[in-house]
C-alpha distance (Angstrom), angle and dihedral (degrees) to the residues before:
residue distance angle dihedral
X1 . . .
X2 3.49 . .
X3 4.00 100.8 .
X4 3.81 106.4 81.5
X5 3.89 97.6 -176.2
X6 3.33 146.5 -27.7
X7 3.91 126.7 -156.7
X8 3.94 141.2 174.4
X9 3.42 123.0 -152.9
X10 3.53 114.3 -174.6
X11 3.98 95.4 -168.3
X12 3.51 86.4 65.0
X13 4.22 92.9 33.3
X14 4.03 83.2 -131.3
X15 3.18 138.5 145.0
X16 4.10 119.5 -156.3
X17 3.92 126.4 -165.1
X18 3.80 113.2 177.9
X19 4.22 117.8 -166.4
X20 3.69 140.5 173.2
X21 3.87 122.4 -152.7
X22 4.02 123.6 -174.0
X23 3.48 93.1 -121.4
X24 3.92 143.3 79.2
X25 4.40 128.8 -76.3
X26 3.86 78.3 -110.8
X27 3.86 104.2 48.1
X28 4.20 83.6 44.4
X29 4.01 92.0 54.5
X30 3.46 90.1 54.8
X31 3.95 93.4 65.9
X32 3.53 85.0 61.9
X33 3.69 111.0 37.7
X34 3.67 90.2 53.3
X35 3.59 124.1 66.9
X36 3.00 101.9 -163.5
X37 4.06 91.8 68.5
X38 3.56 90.1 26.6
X39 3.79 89.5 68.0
X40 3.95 88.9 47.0
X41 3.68 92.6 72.2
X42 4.22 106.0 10.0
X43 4.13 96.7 108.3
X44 3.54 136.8 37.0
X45 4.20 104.5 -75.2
X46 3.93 94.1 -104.4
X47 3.49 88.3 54.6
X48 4.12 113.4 45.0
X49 3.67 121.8 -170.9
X50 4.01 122.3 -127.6
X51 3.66 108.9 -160.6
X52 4.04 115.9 -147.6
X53 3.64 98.5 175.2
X54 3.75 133.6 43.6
X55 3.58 122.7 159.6
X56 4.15 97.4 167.0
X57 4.15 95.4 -158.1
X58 3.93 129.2 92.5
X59 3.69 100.8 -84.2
X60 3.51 103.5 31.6
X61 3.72 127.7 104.0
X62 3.62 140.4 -142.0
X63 4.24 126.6 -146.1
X64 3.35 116.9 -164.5
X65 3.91 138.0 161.1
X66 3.51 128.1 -136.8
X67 4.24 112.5 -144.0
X68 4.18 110.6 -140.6
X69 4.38 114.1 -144.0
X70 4.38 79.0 -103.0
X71 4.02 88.8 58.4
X72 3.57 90.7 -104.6
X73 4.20 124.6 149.3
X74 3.90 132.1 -139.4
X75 3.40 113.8 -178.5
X76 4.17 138.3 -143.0
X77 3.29 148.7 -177.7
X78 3.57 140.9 -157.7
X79 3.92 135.2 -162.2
X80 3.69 113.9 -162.7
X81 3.76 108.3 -141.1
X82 3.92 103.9 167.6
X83 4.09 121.5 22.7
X84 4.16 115.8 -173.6
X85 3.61 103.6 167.3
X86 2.97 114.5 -129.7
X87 3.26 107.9 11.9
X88 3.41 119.7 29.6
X89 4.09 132.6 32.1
X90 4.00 131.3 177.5
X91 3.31 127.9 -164.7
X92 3.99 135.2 160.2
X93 4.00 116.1 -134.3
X94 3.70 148.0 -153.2
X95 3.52 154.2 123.2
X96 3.74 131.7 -66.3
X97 3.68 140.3 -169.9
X98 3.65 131.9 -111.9
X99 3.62 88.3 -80.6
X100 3.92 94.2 52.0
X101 3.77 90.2 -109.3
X102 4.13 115.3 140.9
X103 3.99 114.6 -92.0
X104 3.87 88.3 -136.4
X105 3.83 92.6 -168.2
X106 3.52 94.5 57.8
X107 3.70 85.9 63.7
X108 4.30 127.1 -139.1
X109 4.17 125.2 -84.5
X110 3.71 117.0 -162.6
X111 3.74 118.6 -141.9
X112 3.49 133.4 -151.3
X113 3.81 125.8 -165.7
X114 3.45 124.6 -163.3
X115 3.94 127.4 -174.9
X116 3.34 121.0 -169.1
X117 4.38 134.3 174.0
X118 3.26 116.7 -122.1
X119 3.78 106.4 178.7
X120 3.78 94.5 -36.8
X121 3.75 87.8 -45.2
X122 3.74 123.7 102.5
X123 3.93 132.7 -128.0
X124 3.33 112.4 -158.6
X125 3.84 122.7 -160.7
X126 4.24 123.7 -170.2
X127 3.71 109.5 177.6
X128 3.76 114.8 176.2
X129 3.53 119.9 -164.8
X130 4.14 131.6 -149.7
X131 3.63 134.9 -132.2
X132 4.11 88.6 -150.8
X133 3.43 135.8 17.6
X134 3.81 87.7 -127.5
X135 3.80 89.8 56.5
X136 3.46 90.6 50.1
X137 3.73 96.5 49.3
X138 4.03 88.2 44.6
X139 3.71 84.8 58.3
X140 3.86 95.2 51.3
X141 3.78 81.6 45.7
X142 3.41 92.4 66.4
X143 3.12 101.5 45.4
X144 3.90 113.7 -89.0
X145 3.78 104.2 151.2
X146 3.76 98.3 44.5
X147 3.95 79.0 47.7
X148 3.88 98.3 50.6
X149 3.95 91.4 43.7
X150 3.42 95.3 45.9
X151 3.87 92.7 41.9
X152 4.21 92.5 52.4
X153 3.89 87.2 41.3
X154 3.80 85.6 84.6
X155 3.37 102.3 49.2
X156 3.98 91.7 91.5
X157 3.56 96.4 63.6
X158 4.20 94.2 42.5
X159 3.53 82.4 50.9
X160 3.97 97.4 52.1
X161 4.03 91.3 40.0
X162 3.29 87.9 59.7
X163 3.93 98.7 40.0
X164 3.76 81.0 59.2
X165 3.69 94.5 61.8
C-alpha cells in the first residue's frame, strides 16, 4: 500500500499524509510539477481533476476543477509560495467558483510537500495546515482524508505508466 499514515492533530490544526512510491525523489517530483500527471491522480478517482492553470514558479497559481460521477465541478486553486525541486514544494489551497475565483468562506490550507530517498525509494510527506480548528474539522467533514488517501493511492500506477515510456 502506498499510504503509510495519515494523522490530524488539531493542536497544530494539521493534517499529515505519509507515502512511499518505488521510484526515485526525481521520478516523484515529476507527478507534481506536471499537470498533466498531476491531474491523473490529484482527487479521489470518482472525482478527477482538470487543471486550467499552471504557472510552475513561486508566485504563480494553478485553477483546476474537479468532475463528480453526476458530471458535477468543484473548483481549486493553488498559489505556489516556495518551489525546491526536487524535494520540497509549498503551496496554499482552496476552493473556487465556477469562474476560478477564491470561495473566501471556505477559508485557505497551506500544504507542504516533502520528498525524501530512502534507499532509492521515495517518502513522500503532504501536511496541510488550517487557519481554524473549525475549518479543519469542516474539511474532515467533507471528506478530506478518504480524499487524500484515495487521491495518492494512484500514484503507483502513474508512476509505472510512465516508467514504461
Amino acid at each position: 500500500m502506498t499510504v503509510i499514515s495519515s494523522t490530524k492533530n488539531l493542536e497544530a490544526l494539521s493534517f499529515t499524509l505519509v507515502a512511499e512510491f518505488d521510484a526515485g525523489v526525481e521520478r516523484v517530483w515529476q507527478i507534481w510539477e506536471d499537470p498533466r500527471q498531476l491531474e491523473r491522480w490529484w482527487g479521489p478517482p470518482t472525482w478527477p481533476a482538470t487543471f486550467k492553470d499552471f504557472d510552475f514558479q513561486p508566485g504563480g497559481k494553478a485553477g483546476y476543477y474537479m468532475t463528480g460521477p453526476e458530471g458535477e465541478k468543484a473548483g481549486g486553486w493553488w498559489r505556489f509560495t516556495a518551489i525546491e525541486a526536487p524535494r520540497k514544494l509549498e503551496f496554499d489551497d482552496g476552493f473556487a467558483d465556477d469562474n476560478g475565483a477564491p470561495v473566501d468562506a471556505m477559508g485557505t490550507t497551506h500544504a507542504t510537500v516533502s520528498l525524501e530517498d530512502i534507499g532509492g525509494r521515495t517518502r513522500m510527506t503532504i501536511q496541510s495546515t488550517f487557519e481554524s480548528e473549525e475549518q479543519m474539522e469542516q474539511m474532515v467533514q467533507m471528506g478530506m482524508e478518504e480524499g487524500m488517501k484515495e487521491a495518492v493511492g494512484q500514484i503507483d500506477a502513474v508512476l509505472a505508466e510512465h516508467a514504461r515510456t
